[in-house]
N, C-alpha and C positions, 0 to 999 in steps of 0.2 A: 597386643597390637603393636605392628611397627612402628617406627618415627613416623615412616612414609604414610602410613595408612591413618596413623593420627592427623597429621597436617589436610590431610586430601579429604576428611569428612566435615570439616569447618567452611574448608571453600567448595565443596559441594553444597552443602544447606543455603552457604551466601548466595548459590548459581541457583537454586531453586528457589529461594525468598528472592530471588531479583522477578525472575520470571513470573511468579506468582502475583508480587506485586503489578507489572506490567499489564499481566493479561486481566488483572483487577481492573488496574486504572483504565485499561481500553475500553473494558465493559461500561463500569462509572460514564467514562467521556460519552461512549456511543448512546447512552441514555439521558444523561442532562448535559452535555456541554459543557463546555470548559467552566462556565458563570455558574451552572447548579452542581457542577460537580464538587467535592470537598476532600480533604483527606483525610477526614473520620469516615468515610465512607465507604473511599478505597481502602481504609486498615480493615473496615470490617468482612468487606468482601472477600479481599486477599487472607483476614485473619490473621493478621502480623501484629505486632506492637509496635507504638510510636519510636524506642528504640530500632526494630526491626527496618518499619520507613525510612525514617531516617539516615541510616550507615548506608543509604543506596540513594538515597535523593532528597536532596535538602529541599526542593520547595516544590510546591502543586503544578508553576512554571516549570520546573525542570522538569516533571514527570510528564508534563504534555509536550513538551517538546522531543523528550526519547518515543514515546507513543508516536506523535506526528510522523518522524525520521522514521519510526521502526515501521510503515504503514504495509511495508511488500514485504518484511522476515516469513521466513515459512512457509512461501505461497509456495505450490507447487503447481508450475504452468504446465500445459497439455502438452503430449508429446508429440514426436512430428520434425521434419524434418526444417530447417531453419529457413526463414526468407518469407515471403507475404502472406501465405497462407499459414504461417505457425503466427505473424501481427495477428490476422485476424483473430483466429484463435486467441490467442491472451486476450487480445480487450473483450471479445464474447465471457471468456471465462473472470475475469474483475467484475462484468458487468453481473451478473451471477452471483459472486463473491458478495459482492456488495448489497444482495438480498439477504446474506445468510452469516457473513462474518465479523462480529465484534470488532477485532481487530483493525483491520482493514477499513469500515467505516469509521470506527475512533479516529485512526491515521487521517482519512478524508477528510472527516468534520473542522478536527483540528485546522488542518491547513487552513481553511476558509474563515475561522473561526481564529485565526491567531494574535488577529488584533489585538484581542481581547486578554490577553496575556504579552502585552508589550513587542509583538515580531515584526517584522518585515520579511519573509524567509524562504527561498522558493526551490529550498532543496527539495526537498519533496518531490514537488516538480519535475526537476531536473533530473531525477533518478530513473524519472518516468521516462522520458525524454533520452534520457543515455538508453534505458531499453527500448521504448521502439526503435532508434534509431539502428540499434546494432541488426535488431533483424531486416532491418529497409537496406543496410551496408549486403546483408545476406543476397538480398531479393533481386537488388545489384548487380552483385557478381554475379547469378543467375540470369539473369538476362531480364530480371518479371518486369523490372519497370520501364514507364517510358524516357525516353530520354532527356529530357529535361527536366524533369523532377531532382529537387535536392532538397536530402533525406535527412540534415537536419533541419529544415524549414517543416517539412511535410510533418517528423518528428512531433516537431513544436505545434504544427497544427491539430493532429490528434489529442495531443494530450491538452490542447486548450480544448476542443470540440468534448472529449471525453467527460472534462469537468465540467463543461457546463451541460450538458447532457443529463449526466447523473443528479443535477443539482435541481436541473426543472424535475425530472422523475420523482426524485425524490419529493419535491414539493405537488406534485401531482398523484403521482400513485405509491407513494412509500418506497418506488424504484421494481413496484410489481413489473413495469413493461420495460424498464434497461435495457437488457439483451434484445429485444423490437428494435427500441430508438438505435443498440448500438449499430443492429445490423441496418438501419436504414440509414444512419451515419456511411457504413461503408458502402453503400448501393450508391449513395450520390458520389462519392470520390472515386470507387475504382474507375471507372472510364475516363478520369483526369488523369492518374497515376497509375494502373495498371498495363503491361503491355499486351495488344491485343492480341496476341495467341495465346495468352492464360488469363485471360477472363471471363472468359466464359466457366472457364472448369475451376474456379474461385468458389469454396464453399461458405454460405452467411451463418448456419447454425454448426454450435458444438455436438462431437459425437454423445449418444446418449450416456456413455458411463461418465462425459464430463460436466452432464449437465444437473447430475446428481449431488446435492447439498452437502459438502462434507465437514465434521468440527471444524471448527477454525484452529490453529495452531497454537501451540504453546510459545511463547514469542522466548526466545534463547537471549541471556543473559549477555552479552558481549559486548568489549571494550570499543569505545566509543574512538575512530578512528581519530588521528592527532589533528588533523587539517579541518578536524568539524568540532566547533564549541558550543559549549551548552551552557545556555543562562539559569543563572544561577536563584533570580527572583524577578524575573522576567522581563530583562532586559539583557541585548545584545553582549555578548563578552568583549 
């Protein structure tokens, strides 16, 4: 075996024991919360050794904090041409998501739940936030919206409307009627925000191959960019 090819099978195993770990912890989290979850738990799950944890994340804190940040890795949004009708689309398909995806609900729970591990932290959020907004920038230059609408205000209202949406759902029906609330979510706002020659032809439901439950993703091992810090034992860096 080469040099090259010796070197590159150690950090391959480290990129599949990160990922392994991850999508463990997501599970753990998405079933007992940050407070019942453990990391004898997650070793079991994932099947790693406490060495193995360890050389990837020092404490239960730091692992719900990569999980929460990692909440959108992998998603693959429906296709479609960019501007309001591919919004709507995404939150139909989260809302969906969030019946069927580990991942994805870990991330959510987290957030809401970060107290509970020392955070104040509203990246999350904000990432939400930076995507609608890009497609509302889209729908813009399009002509969809009305005129006085601004799209990071509107942005920031979705994604607050979303979470607390999902949160009554979820405390209601397990999140079985989401995709309902989201689209009645969007029945009351388009006629504020919508421009009236494309709203009527605004569709509320996902095409049916997007409405079909698919694994949830393997969350990818990747360096945690330099601008974002990660607490260490669960408090702020």
């Amino acid at each position: 075996m080469s040099e090259r090819k010796q070197q590159r099978a150690p950090q391959l195993r480290a990129v599949q024991t990160k990922a392994a770990i991850l999508r463990a912890a997501a599970e753990v989290f998405d079933e007992f919360g940050f407070s019942g979850a453990s990391i004898s738990k997650i070793m079991k799950r994932a099947d790693v050794t406490q060495g193995g944890m360890y050389f990837h994340f020092s404490s239960k804190e730091e692992l719900a904090y990569a999980v929460m940040v990692g909440q959108g890795d992998g998603l693959e949004f429906p296709a479609g041409e960019h501007g309001l009708q591919h919004l709507v689309d995404i939150t139909l398909y989260l809302a969906e998501q969030l019946r069927h995806n580990p991942v994805l609900r870990a991330g959510v729970r987290l957030a809401v739940e970060q107290g509970e591990f020392g955070l104040r932290d509203d990246v999350a959020y904000q990432a939400w936030v930076l995507e609608f907004r890009q497609q509302l920038r889209f729908a813009r230059a399009k002509g969809e919206l009305q005129p006085d609408v601004d799209d990071h205000e509107l942005a920031w209202v979705l994604v607050s409307s979303f979470t607390g949406a999902q949160l009554f759902s979820q405390a209601s029906t397990g999140r079985a009627d989401l995709p309902q609330r989201i689209a009645s979510l969007w029945r009351y706002l388009l006629p504020a925000v919508a421009a009236d020659d494309i709203r009527g032809g605004l569709r509320l439901t996902l095409p049916p191959s997007e409405t079909e439950p698919a694994p949830a993703p393997e969350p990818e091992a990747k360096p945690e960019p330099e601008a974002r810090s990660k607490p260490a034992s669960g408090k702020r860096a």
